[in-house]
KELOPA-763707 format. One line per field, with one value per residue: residue in one letter; x, y, z of N, C-alpha, C, CB in turn. Coordinates in pm, whole numbers. Glycine has a CB too. Layout:
res <- c(a|...)
n_x <- c(X|...)
n_y <- c(Y|...)
n_z <- c(Z|...)
ca_x <- c(X|...)
ca_y <- c(Y|...)
ca_z <- c(Z|...)
c_x <- c(X|...)
c_y <- c(Y|...)
c_z <- c(Z|...)
cb_x <- c(X|...)
cb_y <- c(Y|...)
cb_z <- c(Z|...)
//
This chain:
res <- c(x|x|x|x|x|x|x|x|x|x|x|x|x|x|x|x|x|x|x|x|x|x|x|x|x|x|x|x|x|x|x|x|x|x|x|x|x|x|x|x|x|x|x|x|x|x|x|x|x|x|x|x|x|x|x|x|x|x|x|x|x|x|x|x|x|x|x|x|x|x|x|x|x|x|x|x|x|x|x|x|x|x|x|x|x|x|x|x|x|x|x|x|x|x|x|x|x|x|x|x|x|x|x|x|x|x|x|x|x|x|x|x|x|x|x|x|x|x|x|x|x|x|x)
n_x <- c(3771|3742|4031|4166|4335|4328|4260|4393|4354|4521|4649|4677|4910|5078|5023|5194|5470|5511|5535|5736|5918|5929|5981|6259|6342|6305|6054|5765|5477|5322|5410|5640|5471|5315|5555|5603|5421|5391|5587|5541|5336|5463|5641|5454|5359|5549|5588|5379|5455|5684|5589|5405|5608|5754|5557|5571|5808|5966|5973|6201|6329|6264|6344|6679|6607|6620|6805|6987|6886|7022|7247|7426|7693|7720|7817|7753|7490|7487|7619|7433|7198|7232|7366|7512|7735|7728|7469|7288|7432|7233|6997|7002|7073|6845|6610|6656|6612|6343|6259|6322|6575|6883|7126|7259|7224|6981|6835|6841|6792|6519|6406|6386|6263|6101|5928|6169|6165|5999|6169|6329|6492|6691|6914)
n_y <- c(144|-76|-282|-175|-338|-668|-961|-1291|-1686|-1900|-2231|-2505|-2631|-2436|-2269|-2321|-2366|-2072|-1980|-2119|-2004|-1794|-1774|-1838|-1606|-1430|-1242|-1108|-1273|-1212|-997|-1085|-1280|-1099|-990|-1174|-1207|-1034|-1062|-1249|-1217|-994|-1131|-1315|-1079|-1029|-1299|-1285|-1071|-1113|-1348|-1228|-1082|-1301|-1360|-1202|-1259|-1391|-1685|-1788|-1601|-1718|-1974|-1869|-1767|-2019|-2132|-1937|-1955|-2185|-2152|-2103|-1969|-1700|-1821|-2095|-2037|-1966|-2190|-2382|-2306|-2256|-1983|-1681|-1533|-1286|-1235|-1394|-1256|-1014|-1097|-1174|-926|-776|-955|-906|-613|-648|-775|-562|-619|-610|-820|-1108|-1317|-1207|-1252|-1587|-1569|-1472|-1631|-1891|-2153|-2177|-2419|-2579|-2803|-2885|-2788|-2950|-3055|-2825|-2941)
n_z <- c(10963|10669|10560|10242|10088|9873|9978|9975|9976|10023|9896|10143|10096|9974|10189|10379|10225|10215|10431|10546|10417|10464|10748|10690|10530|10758|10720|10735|10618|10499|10324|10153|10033|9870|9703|9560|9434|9289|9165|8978|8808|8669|8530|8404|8202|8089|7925|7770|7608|7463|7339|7175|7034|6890|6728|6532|6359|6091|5934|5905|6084|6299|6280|6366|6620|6718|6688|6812|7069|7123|7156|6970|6773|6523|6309|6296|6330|6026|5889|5973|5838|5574|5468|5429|5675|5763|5698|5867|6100|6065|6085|6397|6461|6392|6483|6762|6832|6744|6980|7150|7269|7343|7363|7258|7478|7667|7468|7484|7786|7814|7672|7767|7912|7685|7473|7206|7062|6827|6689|6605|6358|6286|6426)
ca_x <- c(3774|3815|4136|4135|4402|4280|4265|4363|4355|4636|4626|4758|5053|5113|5053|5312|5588|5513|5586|5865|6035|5924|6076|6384|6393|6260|5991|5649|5492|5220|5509|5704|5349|5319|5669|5648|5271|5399|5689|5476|5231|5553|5685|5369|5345|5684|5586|5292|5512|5768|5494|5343|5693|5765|5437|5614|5911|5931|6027|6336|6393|6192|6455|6715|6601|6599|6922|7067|6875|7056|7403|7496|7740|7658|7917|7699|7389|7497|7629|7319|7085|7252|7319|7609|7769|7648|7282|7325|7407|7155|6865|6982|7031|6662|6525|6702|6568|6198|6226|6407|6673|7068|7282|7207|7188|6912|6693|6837|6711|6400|6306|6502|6164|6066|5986|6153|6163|5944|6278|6464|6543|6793|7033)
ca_y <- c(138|-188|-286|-178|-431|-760|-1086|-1422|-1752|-2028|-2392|-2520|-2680|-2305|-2138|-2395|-2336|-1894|-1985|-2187|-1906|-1659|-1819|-1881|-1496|-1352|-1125|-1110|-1372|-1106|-901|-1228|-1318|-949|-966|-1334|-1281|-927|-1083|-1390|-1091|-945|-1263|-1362|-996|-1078|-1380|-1251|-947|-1261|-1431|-1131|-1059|-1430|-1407|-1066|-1323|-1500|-1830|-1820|-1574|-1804|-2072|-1817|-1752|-2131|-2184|-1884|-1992|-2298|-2124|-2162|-1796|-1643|-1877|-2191|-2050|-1947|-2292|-2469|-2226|-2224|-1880|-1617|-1547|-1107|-1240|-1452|-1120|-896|-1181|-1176|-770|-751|-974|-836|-537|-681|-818|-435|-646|-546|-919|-1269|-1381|-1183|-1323|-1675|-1611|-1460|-1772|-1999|-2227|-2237|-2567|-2621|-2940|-2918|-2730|-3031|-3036|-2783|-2955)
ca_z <- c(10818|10601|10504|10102|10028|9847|10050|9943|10031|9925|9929|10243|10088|9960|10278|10448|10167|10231|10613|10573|10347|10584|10889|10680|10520|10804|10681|10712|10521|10396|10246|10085|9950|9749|9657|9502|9351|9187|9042|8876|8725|8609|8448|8323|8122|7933|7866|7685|7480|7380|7246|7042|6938|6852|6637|6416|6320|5946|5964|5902|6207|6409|6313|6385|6753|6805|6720|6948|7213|7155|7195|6841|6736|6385|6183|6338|6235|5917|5876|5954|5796|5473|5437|5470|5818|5771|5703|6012|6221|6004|6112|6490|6505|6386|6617|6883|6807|6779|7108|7267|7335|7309|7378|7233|7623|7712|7436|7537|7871|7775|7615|7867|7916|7553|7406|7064|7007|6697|6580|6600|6245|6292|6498)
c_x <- c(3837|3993|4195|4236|4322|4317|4276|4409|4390|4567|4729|4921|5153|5133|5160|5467|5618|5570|5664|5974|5985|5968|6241|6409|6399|6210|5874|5566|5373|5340|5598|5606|5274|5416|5661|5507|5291|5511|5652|5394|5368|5623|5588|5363|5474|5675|5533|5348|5606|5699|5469|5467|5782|5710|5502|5649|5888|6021|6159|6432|6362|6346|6561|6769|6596|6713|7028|7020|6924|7201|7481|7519|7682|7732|7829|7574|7355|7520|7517|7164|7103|7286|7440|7624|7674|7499|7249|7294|7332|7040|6903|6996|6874|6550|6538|6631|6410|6146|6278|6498|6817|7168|7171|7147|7089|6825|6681|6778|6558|6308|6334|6413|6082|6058|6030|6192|6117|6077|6354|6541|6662|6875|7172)
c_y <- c(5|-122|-250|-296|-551|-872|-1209|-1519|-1844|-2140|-2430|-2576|-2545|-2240|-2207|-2341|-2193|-1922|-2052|-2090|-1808|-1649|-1794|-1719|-1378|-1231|-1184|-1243|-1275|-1006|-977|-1243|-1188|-929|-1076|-1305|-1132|-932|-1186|-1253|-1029|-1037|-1289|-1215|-989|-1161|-1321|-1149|-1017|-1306|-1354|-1065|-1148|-1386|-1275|-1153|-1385|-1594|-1885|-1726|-1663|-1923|-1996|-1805|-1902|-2161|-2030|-1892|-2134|-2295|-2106|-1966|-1817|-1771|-1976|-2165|-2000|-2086|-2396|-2416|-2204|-2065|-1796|-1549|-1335|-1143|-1308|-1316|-1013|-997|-1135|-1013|-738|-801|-937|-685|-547|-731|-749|-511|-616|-684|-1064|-1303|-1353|-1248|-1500|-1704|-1565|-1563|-1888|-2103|-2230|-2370|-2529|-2722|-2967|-2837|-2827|-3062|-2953|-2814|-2974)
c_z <- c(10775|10562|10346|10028|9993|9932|9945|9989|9955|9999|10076|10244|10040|10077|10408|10448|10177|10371|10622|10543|10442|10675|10811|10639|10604|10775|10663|10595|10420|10309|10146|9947|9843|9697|9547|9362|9231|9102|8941|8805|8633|8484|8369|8191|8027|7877|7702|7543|7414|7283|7116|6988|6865|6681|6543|6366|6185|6023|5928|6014|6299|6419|6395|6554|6810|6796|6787|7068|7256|7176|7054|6839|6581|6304|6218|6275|6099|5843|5804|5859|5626|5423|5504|5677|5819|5810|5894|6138|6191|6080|6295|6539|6492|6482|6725|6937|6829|6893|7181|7356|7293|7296|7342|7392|7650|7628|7485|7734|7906|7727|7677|7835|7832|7513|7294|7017|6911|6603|6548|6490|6228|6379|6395)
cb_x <- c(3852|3708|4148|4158|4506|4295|4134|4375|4278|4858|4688|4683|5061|5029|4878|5316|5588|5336|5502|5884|6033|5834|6040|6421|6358|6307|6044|5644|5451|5091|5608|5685|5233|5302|5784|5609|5050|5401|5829|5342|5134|5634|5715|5219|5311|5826|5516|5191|5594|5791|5348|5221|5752|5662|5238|5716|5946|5990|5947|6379|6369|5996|6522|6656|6478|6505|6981|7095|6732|7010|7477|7376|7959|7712|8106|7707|7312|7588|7659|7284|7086|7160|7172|7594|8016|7640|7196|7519|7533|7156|6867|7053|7112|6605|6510|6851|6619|6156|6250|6289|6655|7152|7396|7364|7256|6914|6673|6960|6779|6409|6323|6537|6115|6139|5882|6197|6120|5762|6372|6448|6454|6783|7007)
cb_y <- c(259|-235|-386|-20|-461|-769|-1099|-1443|-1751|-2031|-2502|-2592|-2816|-2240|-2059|-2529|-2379|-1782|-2030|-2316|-1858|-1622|-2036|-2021|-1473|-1353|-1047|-972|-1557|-975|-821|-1392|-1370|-808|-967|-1523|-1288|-800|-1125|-1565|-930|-908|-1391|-1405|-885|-1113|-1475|-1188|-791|-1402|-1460|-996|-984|-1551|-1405|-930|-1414|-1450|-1916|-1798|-1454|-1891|-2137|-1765|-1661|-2234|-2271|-1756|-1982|-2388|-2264|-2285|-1742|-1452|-1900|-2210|-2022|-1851|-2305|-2501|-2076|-2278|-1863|-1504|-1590|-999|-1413|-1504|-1044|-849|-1401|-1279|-656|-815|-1067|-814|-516|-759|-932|-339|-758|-429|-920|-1400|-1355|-1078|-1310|-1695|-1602|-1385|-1816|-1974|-2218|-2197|-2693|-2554|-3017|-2851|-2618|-3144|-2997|-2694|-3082)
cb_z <- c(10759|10439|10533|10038|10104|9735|10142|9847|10089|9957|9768|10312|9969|9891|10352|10384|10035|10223|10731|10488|10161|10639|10955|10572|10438|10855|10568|10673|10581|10520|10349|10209|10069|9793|9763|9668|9490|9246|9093|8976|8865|8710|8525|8423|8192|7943|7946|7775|7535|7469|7319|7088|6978|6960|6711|6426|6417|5747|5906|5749|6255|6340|6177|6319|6793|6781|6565|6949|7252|7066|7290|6681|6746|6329|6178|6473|6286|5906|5980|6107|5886|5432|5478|5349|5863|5583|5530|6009|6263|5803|6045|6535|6401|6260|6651|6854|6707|6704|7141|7390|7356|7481|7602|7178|7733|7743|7249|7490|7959|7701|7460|8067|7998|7476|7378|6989|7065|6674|6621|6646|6177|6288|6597)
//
């Protein structure tokens, strides 16, 4: 009986870098290579629910999430945002919320590899 598992076939500079980490973690490099390709599928599907919960945001949460992914606490982006320090933590409880997240950090590393450079206005 075939094998029912899917077959695939990397680039050689890929199937080098799987056998280098395979020597070095010792483990299978077929078991490495389902571990690595089901955590990119995994990554890639948050990206995607980020995005479509990006795209809920008004534009003034959008700013919001750019300046706590830039470290800035509530008094900072109340500061820069014009706008009382409460509203501040009423804007980042909501998004927090729109993105089922609980701690500033997690959305900062949810978006870690965000560009916003077109935010740069709010520095």
């Amino acid at each position: 009986m075939e094998d029912p598992r899917q077959k695939f076939t990397f680039s050689p500079q890929l199937s080098r870098t799987l056998q280098m980490l395979s020597q070095y973690e010792e483990r299978p490099v077929e078991v490495l290579a389902e571990e690595l390709l089901a955590f990119a599928v995994e990554q890639k599907q948050a990206a995607q629910v980020h995005w479509r919960c990006w795209n809920t945001l008004s534009h003034r949460q959008k700013e919001v999430v750019v300046l706590v992914s830039r470290g800035c606490t509530n008094q900072e982006i109340a500061r820069k945002l014009v706008i009382s320090v409460e509203t501040a933590k009423t804007h980042v409880r909501n998004i927090l919320h729109k993105f089922s997240l609980h701690r500033r950090e997690q959305l900062r590393m949810a978006l870690i590899n965000w560009d916003f450079k077109d935010w740069n206005y709010l520095r």
